[in-house]
Structures are given as structure tokens and as C-alpha cells.
Backbone as CSV, one residue per row, in Angstrom:
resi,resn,N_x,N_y,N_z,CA_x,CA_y,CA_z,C_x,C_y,C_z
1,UNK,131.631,123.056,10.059,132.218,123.586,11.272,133.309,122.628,11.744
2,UNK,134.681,122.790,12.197,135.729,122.311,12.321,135.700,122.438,13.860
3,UNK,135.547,121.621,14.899,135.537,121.171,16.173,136.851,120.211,16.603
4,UNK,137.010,120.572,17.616,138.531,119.567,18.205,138.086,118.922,18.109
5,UNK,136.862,118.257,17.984,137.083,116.196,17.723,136.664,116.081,16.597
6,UNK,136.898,116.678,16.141,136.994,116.070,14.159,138.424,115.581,13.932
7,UNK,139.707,116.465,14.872,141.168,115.925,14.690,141.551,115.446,16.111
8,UNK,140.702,114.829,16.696,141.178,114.136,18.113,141.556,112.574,17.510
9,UNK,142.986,112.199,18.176,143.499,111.077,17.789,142.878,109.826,18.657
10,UNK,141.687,109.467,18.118,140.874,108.579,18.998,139.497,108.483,17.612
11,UNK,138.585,107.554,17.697,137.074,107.067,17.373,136.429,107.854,17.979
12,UNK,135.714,109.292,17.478,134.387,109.454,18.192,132.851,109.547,17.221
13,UNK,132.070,108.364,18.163,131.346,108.110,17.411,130.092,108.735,18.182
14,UNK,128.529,109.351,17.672,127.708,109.885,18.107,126.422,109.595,17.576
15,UNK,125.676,108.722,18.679,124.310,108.129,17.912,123.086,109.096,18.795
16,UNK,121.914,109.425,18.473,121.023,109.423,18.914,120.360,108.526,19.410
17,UNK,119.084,109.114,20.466,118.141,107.573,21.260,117.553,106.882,20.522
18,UNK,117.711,107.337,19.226,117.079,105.897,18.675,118.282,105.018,17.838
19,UNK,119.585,105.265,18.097,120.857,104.244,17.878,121.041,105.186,16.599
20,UNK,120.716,106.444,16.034,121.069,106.487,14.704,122.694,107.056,14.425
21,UNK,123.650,107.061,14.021,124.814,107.679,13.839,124.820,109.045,13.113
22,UNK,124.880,110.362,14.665,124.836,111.957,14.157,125.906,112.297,13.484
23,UNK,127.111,111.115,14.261,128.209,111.895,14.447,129.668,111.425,14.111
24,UNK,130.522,111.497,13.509,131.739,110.568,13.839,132.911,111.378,13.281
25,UNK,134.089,111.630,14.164,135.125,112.499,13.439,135.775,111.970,13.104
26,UNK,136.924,112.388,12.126,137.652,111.971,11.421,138.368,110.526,11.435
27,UNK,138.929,110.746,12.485,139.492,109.413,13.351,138.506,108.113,12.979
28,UNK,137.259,108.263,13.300,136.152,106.919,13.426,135.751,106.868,11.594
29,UNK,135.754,108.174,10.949,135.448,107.941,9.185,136.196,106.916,9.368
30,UNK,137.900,106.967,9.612,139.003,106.441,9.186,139.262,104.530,9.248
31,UNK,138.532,104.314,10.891,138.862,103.449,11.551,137.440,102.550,10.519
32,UNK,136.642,103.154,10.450,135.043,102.220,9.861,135.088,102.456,8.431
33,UNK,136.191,102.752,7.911,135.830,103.411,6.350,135.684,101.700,5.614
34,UNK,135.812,100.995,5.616,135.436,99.195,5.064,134.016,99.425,5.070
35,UNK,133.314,99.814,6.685,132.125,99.652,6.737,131.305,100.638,6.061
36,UNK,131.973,101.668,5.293,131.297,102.932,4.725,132.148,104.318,5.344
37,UNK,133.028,104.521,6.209,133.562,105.119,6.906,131.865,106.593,7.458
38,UNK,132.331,107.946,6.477,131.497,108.773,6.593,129.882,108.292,6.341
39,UNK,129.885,107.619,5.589,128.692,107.595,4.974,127.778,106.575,6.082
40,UNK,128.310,106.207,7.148,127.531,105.228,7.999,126.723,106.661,9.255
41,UNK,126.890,107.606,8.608,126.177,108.916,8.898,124.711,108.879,8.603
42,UNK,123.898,108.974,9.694,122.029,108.517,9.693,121.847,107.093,9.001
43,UNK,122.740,106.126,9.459,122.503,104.663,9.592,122.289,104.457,11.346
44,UNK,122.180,102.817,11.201,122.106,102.695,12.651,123.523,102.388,13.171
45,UNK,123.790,102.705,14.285,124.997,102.047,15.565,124.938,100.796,15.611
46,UNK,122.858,100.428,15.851,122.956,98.787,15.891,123.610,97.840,15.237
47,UNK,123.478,98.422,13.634,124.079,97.362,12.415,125.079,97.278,12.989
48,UNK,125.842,97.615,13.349,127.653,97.897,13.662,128.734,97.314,14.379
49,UNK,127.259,96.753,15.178,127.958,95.708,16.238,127.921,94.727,15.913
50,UNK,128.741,93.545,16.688,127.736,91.743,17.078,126.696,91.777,17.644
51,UNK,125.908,91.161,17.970,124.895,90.257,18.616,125.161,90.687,19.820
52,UNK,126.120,90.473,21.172,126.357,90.567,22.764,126.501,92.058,22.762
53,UNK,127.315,92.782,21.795,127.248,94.535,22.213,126.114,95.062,21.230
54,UNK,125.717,94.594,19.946,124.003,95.230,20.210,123.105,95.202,21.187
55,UNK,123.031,93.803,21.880,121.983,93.644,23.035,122.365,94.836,24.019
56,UNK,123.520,95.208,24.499,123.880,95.816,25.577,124.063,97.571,24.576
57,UNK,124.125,97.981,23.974,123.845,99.071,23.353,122.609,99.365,23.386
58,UNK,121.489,98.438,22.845,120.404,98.824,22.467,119.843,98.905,24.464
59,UNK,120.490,97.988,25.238,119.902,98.479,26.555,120.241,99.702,27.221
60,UNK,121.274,100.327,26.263,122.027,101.822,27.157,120.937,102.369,26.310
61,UNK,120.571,102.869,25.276,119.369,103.658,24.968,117.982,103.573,25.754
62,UNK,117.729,102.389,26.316,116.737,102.600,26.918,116.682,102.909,28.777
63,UNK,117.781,102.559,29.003,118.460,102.739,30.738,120.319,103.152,30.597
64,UNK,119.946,104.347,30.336,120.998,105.348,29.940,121.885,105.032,31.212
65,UNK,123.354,104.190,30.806,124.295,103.756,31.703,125.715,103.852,30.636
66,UNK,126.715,104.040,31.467,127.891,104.078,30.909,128.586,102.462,30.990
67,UNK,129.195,102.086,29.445,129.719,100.738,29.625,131.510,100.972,28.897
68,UNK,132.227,100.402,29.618,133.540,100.536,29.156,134.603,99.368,29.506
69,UNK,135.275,98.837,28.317,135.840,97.540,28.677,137.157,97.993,27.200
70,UNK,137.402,96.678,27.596,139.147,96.869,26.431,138.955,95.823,25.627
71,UNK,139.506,95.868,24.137,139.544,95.206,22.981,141.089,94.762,22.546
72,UNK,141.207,93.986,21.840,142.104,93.753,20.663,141.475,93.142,19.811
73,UNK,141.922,93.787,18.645,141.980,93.071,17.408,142.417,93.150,15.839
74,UNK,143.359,92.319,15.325,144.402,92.416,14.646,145.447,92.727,15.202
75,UNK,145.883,92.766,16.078,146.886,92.764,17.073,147.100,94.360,17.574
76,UNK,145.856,94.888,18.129,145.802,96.727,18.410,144.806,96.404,19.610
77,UNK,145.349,96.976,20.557,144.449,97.172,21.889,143.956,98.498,21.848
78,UNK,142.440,98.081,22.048,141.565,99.538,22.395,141.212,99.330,23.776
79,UNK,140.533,100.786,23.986,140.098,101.569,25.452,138.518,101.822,24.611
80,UNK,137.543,100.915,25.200,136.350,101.747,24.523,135.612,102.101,25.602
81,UNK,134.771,104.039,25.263,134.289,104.360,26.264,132.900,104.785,26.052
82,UNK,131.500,103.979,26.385,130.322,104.048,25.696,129.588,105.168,26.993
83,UNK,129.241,106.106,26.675,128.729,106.799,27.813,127.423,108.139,27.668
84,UNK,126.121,107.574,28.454,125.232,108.692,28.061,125.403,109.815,27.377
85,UNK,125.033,110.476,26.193,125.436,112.209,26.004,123.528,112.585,26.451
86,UNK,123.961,114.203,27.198,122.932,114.468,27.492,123.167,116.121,27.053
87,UNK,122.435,116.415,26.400,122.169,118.121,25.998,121.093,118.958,27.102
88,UNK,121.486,119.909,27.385,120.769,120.808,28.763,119.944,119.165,29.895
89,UNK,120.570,118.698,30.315,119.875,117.183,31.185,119.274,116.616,30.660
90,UNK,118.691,116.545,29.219,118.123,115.635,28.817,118.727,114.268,27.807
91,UNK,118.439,113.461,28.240,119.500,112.007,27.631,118.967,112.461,26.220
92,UNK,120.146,112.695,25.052,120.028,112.229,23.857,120.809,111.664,23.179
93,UNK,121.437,110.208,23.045,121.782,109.495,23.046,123.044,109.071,23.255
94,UNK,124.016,108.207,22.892,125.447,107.898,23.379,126.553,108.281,22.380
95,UNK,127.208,108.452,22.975,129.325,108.683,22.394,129.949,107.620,22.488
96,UNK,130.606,107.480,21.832,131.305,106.058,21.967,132.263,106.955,21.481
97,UNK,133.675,106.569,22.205,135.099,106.561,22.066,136.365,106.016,22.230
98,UNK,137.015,105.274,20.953,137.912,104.738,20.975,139.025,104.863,20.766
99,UNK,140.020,104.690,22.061,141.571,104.902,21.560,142.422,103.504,22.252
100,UNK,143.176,103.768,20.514,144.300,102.641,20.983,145.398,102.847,22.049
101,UNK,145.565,101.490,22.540,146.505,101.853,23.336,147.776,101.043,23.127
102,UNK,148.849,101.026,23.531,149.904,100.705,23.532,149.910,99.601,24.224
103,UNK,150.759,98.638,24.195,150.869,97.156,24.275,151.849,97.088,25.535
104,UNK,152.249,98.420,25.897,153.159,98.199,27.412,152.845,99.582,27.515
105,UNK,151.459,99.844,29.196,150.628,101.043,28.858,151.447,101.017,30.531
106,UNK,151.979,102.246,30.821,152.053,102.397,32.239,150.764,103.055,33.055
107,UNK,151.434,102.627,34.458,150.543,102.599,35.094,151.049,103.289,36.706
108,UNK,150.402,104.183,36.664,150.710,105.453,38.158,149.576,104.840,39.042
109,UNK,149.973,104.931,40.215,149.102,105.108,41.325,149.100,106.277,42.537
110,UNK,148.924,107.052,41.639,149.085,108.808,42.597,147.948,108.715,43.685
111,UNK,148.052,107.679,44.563,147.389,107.790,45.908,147.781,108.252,47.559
């Protein structure tokens, strides 16, 4: 089945509550393909990280909270956005989504 985020220009990655990886479109095969790209499909999320964002991953599975902060590396700034997924209200596990951003990102204040 072909879904807009299989060609969304961004990382979307999709684990279940127990950290396993359901999900990842094209974009995230692309970005993790070193690490196995597709095939890190019913592995864990945990492996995936360091040490400071496993600890704090493995605590969003158990106290379902949204965490989002900014990266570089190799000289590419990301936007990462880790945030409960819940099917009919019930928490089943997190999305993670990453997009790069540009190195001179404007900035509106429509207040």
C-alpha cells in the first residue's frame, strides 16, 4: 500500500510499545540504509540510538511524552520530532520524524 509518507521528504520512523520498528518510509530506508536501511523493520528503535536517547526513548514508552530537540551531523541540521502515536486513544507506540533543515532557516513571528 503506497501512503503519503512513504514519499514525504523527511525520516518517518514507527516503533511499537515495546520499541520494535513497524514502520519507516522511504526517506528513513534511505537516511539508515548503513544501519540496514529497510531491513531494521521488527528490530528494535533501542539498538539505534546512544546510551542518553535510549534512556529517554525507552522512558517515552513507558510515560508516553513528546520529546523534540535539533541535531547536526556531518555538517546537516535536523528537526527531530519524537511523539506518542495513539490508535482509537490507546498509546501504541512512537513516530519519530526527521527533517533537515537549512543552515539559514527563517523565522516569522505572526503574533
Amino acid at each position: 500500500m503506497n501512503i503519503w509518507s512513504d514519499e514525504f521528504d523527511g525520516a518517518i520512523t514507527i516503533c511499537d510499545r515495546e520499541g520494535i520498528i513497524t514502520y519507516m518510509n522511504d526517506t528513513s530506508k534511505r537516511v539508515f540504509i548503513k544501519y540496514g536501511g529497510g531491513d531494521l523493520i521488527g528490530t528494535s528503535l533501542l539498538d539505534c540510538h546512544p546510551e542518553s536517547s535510549r534512556s529517554k526513548l525507552a522512558e517515552m514508552l513507558i510515560t508516553p511524552t513528546t520529546n523534540i530537540y535539533t541535531i547536526e551531523k556531518a555538517g546537516i541540521k535536523k528537526i527531530i520530532h519524537q511523539s506518542p502515536l495513539y490508535e482509537k486513544g490507546v498509546f501504541s507506540g512512537i513516530i519519530e520524524v526527521s527533517i533537515e533543515l537549512p543552515h539559514s532557516l527563517p523565522h516569522f513571528n505572526r503574533g
